[in-house]
C-alpha positions as CSV (number, residue, x, y, z in Angstrom):
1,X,-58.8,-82.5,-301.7
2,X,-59.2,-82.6,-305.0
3,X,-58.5,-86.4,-306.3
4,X,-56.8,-86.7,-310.2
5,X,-55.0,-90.0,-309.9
6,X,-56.6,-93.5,-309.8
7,X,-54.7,-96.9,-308.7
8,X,-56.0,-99.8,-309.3
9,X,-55.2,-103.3,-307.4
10,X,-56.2,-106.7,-307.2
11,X,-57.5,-108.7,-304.5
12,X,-58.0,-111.8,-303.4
13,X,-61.9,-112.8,-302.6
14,X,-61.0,-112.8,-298.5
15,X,-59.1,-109.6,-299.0
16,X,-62.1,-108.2,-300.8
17,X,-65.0,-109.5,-298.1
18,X,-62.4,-108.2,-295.5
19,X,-62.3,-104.9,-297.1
20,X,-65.6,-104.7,-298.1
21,X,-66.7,-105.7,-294.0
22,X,-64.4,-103.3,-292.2
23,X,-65.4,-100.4,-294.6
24,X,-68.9,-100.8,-293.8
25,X,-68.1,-101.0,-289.9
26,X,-66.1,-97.5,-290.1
27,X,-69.5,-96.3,-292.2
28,X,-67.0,-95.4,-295.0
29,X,-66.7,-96.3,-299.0
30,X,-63.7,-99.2,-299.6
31,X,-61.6,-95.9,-300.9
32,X,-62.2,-93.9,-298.0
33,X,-61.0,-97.2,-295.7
34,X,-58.2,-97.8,-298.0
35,X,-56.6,-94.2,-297.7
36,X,-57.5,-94.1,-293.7
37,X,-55.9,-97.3,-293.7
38,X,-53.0,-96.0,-295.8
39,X,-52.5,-92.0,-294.1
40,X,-52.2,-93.8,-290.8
41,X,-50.0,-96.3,-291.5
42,X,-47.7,-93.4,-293.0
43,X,-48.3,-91.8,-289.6
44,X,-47.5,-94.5,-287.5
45,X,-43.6,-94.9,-289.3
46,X,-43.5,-91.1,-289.4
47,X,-43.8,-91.6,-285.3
48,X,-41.4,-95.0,-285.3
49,X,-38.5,-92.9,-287.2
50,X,-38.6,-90.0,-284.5
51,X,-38.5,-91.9,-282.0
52,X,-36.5,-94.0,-283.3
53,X,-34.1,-91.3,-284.0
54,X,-34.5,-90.0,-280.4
55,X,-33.5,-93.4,-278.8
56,X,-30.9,-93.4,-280.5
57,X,-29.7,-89.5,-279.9
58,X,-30.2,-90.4,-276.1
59,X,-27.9,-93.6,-276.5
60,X,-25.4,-91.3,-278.2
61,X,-25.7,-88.9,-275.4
62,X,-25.3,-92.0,-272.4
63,X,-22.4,-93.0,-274.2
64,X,-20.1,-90.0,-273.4
């Protein structure tokens, strides 16, 4: 995938040596760990709001 956009943020100097450590213990540049980080925390809400959702369709459906 073609990348276009940039985002820049700042840090604090723990965040940054915490960053800096879990990137190099995936094997993967602090960009590469930040969008992992970032696709599966999408993923994992994505997965909470249908099930989510389906708790509460089977409630609806216990109610009757």
């Amino acid at each position: 995938m073609k990348r276009t956009r940039s985002f820049a943020m700042r840090m604090s100097t723990n965040e940054r040596r915490s960053l800096t450590a879990l990137a190099a213990r995936l094997q993967r540049t602090k960009s590469d760990t930040v969008r992992l980080l970032v696709r599966e925390a999408g993923e994992e809400l994505v997965s909470d709001s249908r099930t989510n959702k389906q708790e509460a369709a089977g409630d609806d459906r216990n109610a009757n």
